[in-house]
KOLTORRO-117025 format. One line per 10 residues: number of its first residue (from 0); their letters; for each residue x, y, z of N, C-alpha, C. Coordinates in steps of 0.05 Angstrom, whole numbers. Layout:
NUM) A) X/Y/Z/X/Y/Z/X/Y/Z | ...
This chain:
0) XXXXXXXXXX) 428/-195/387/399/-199/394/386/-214/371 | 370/-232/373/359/-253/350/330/-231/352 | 325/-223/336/291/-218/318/275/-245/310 | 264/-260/325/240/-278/309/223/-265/293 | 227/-278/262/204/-272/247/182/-298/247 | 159/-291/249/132/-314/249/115/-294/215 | 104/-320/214/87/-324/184/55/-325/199 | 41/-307/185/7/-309/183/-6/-314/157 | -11/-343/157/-16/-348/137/-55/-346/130 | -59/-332/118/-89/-331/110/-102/-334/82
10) XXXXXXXXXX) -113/-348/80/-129/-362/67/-162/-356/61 | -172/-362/47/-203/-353/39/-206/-388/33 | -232/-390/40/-232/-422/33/-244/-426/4 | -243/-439/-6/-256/-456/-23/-278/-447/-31 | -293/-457/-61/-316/-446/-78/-340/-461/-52 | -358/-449/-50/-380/-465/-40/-407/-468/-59 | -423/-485/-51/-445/-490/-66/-462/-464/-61 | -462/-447/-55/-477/-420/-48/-457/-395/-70 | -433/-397/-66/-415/-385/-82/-421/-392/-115 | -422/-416/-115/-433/-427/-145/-466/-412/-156
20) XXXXXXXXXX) -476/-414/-133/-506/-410/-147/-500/-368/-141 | -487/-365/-132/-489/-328/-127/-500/-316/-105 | -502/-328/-95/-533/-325/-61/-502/-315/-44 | -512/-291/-33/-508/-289/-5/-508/-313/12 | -478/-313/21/-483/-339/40/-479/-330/76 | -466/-315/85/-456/-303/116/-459/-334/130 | -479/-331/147/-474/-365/165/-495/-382/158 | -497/-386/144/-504/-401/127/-491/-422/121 | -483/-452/128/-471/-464/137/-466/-488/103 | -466/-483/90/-459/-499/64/-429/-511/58
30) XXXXXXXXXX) -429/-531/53/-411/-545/32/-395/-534/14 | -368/-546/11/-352/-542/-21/-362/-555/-38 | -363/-541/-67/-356/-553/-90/-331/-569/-102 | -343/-588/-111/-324/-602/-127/-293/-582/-134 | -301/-561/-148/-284/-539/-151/-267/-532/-129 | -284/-535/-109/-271/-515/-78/-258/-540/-74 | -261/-559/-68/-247/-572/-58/-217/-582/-74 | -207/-578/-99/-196/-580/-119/-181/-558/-113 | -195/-534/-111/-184/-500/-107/-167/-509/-84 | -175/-524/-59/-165/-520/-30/-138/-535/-32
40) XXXXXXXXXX) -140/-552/-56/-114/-576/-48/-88/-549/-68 | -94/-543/-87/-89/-525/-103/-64/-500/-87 | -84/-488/-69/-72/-469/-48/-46/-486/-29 | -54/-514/-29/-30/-526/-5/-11/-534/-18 | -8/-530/-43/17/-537/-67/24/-503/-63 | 18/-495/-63/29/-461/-56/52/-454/-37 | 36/-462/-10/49/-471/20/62/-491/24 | 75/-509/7/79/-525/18/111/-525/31 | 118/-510/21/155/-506/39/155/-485/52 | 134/-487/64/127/-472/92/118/-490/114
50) XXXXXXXXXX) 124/-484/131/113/-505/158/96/-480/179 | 84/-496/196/64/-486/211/65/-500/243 | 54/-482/266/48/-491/289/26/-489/300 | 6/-481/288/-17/-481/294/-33/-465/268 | -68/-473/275/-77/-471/246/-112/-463/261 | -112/-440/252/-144/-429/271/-164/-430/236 | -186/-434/244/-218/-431/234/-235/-418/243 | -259/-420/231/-283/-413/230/-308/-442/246 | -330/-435/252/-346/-455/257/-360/-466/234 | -359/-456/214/-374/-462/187/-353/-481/169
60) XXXXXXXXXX) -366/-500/164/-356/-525/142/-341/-518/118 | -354/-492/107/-327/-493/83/-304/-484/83 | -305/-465/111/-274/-463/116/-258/-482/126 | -279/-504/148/-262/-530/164/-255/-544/136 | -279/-552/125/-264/-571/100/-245/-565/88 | -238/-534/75/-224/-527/62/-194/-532/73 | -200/-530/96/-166/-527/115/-162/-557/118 | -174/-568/127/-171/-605/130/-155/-605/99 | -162/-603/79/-163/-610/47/-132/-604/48 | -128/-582/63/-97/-563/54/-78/-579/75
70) XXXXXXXXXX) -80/-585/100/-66/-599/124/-66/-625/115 | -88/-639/106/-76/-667/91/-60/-660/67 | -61/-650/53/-31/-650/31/-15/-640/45 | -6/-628/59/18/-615/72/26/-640/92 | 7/-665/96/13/-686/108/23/-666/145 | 13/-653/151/19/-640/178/0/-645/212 | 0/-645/224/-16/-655/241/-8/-629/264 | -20/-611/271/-22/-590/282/-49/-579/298 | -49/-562/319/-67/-560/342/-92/-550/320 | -115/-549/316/-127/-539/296/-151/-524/317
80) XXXXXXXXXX) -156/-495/328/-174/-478/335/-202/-468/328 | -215/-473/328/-242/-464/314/-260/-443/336 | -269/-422/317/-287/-407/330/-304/-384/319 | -329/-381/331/-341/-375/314/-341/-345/311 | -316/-328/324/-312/-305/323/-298/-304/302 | -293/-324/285/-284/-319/262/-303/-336/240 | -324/-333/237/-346/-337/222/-343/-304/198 | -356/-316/180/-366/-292/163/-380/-274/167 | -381/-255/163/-405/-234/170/-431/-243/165 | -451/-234/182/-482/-239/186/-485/-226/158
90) XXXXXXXXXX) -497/-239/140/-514/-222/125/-543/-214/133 | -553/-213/149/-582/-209/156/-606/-217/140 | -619/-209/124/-633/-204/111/-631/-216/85 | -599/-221/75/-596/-216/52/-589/-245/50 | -582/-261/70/-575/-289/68/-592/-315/55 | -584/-312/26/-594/-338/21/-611/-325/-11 | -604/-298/-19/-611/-275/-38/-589/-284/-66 | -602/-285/-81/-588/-288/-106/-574/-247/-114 | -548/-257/-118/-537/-235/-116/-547/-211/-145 | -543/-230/-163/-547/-212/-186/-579/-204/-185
100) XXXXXXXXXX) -595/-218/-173/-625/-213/-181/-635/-186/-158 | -614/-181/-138/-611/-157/-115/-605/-133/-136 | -587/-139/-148/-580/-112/-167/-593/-99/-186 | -608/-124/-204/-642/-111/-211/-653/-100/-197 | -651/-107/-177/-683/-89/-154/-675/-70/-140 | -654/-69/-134/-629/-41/-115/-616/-28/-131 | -610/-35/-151/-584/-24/-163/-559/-34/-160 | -540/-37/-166/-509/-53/-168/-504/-28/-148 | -505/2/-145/-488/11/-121/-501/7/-101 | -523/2/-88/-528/-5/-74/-519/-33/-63
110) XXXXXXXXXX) -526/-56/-78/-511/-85/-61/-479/-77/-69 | -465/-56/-85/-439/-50/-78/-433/-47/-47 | -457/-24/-36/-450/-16/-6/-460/-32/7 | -479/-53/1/-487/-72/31/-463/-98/29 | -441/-107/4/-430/-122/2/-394/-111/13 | -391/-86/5/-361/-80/10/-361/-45/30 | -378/-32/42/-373/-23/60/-361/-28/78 | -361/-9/100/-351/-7/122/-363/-16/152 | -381/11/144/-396/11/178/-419/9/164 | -440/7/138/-462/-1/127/-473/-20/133
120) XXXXXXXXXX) -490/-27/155/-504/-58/151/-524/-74/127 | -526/-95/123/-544/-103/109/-577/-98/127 | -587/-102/105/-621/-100/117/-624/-132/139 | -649/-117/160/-638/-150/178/-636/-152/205 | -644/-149/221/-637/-149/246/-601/-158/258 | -595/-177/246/-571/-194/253/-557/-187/233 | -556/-167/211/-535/-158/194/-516/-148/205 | -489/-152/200/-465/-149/210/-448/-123/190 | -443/-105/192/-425/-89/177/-399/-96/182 | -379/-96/155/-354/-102/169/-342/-91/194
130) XXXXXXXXXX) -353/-67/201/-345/-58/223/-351/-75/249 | -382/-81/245/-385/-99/266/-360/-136/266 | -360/-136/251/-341/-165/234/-317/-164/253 | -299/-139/250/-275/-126/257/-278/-120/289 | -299/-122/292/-303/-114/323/-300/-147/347 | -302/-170/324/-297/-195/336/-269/-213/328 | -268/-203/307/-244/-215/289/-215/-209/294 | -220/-178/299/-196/-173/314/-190/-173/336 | -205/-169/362/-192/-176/393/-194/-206/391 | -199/-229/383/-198/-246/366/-165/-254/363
140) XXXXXXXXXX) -157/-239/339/-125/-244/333/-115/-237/354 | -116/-218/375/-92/-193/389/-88/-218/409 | -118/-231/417/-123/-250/450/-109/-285/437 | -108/-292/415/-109/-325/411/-87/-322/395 | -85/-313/367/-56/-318/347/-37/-295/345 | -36/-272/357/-18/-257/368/2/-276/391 | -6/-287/406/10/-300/427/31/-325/410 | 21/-343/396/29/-352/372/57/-333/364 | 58/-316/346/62/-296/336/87/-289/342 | 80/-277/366/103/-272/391/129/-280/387
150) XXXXXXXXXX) 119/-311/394/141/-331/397/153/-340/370 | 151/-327/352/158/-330/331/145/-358/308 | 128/-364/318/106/-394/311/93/-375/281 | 85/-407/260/76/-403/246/54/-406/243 | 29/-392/232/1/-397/232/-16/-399/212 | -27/-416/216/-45/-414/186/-83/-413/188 | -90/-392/173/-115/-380/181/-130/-393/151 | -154/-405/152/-171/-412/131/-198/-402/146 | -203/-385/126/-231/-367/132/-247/-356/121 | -269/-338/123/-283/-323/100/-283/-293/86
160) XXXXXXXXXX) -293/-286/68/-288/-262/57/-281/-241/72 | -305/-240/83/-310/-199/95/-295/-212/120 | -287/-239/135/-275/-231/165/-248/-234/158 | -239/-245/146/-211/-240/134/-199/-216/125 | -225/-199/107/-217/-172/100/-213/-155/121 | -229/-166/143/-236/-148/162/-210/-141/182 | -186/-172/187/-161/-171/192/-146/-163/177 | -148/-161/147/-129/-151/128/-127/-118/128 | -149/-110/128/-155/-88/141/-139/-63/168 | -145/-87/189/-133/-78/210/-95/-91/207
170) XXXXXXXXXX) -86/-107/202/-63/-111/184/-40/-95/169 | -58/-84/153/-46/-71/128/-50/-47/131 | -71/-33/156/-73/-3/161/-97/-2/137 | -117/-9/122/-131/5/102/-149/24/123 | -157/43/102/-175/62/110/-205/50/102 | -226/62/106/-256/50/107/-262/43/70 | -245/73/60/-253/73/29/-232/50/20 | -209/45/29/-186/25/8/-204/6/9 | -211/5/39/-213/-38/41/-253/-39/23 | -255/-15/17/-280/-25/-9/-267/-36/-29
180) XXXXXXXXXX) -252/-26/-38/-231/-31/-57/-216/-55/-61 | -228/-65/-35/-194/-102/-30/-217/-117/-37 | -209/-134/-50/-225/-164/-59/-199/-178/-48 | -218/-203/-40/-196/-229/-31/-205/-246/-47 | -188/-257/-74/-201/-283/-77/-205/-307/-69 | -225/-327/-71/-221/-354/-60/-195/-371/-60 | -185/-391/-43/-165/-405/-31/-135/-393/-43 | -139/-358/-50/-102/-350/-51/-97/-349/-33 | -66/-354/-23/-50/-353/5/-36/-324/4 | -47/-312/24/-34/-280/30/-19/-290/64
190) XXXXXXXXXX) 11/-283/56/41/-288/75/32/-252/87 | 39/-259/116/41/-236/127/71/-243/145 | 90/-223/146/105/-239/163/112/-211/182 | 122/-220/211/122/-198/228/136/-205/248 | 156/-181/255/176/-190/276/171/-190/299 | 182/-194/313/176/-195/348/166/-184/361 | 163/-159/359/140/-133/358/119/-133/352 | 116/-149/327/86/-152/315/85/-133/289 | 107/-128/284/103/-101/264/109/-121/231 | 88/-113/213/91/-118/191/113/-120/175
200) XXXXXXXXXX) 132/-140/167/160/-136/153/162/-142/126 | 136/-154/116/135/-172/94/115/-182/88 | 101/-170/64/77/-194/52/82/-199/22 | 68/-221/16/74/-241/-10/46/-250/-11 | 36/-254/-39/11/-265/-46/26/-285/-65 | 3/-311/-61/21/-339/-77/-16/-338/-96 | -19/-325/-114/-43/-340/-127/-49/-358/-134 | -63/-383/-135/-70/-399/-154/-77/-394/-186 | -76/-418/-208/-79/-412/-230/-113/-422/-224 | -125/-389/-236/-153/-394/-247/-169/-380/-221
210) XXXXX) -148/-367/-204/-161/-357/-167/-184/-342/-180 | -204/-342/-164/-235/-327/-167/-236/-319/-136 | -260/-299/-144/-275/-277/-120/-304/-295/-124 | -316/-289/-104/-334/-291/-97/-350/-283/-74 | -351/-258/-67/-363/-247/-37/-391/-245/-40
């Protein structure tokens, strides 16, 4: 009996000009930096003796850019998915907030819990808790790159902080308290690989030299 193993390749995109200045960005629709875009080609020297069959996004520009940046060095031409159930989490309220100048006025544990909780929303009508994040992100994977998956196909995911965490999460089994605990940095490549079942057999992190956080 042959076992197909398939690769989930995920990705955090690139520095953005909001990431640079410290602001809460969620959908908030900004640009890479010079940096990010440097960072993104960076990550596809990582991947590159890996191949792929398809390659899903976000509706927001610095993940499209970032992935375009990585699929042109890999010279690959593949179905490329976009959607906005895989957008970043809503920040509500907080979108467009200089981060450090929040922690003067709240306290650092406080934007701790509106930035790396669970089920905590930000202040906001349209604030998203990771939970809410996880509530799109994942029937999301199970309905579009699970089928992928299956067939033993390789995938490559370029996306954002908290909705990436939010699969890494459901992934890796974390509990509400670990995944406070998970930082993803910008454009490292985290290998998930999984057999025909779908069951986890193998992960590998490829860092870049100089990888940064920025949530």
């Amino acid at each position: 009996m042959i076992i197909l193993v398939s690769l989930l390749c995920i990705i955090r995109h690139g520095e953005s000009v909001w990431n640079n200045l410290n602001l809460f960005t969620g959908w908030t629709d900004v640009s890479l930096t010079e940096r990010g875009r440097k960072d993104s080609i960076q990550a596809a020297k990582q991947i590159k003796d890996l191949s792929f069959e398809a390659a899903f996004t976000s509706d927001l520009k610095r993940a499209n850019e970032s992935l375009q940046l990585i699929l042109n060095y890999l010279q690959i031409k593949i179905p490329v998915i976009r959607s906005d159930r895989l957008n970043e989490r809503h920040y509500g309220a907080l979108q467009g907030l200089n981060k450090a100048e929040l922690k003067q006025k709240y306290g650092e544990e406080q934007v701790r819990i509106w930035r790396r909780s669970f089920d905590i929303k930000p202040p906001g009508e349209e604030g998203e808790s990771l939970k809410d994040c996880m509530n799109r992100t994942v029937p999301y994977l199970k309905k579009y790159i699970y089928p992928y998956l299956r067939q033993g196909k390789n995938v490559l995911m370029v996306g954002h902080g908290n909705s990436l965490r939010s699969l890494i999460m459901f992934i890796e089994g974390f509990s509400p308290t670990q995944i406070m605990d998970f930082d993803l940095e910008l454009t490292t490549p985290y290998l998930y690989y999984f057999n025909s079942d779908l069951l986890l057999i193998k992960k590998e992190i490829r860092p870049i030299q100089g990888a940064h956080h920025s949530l």
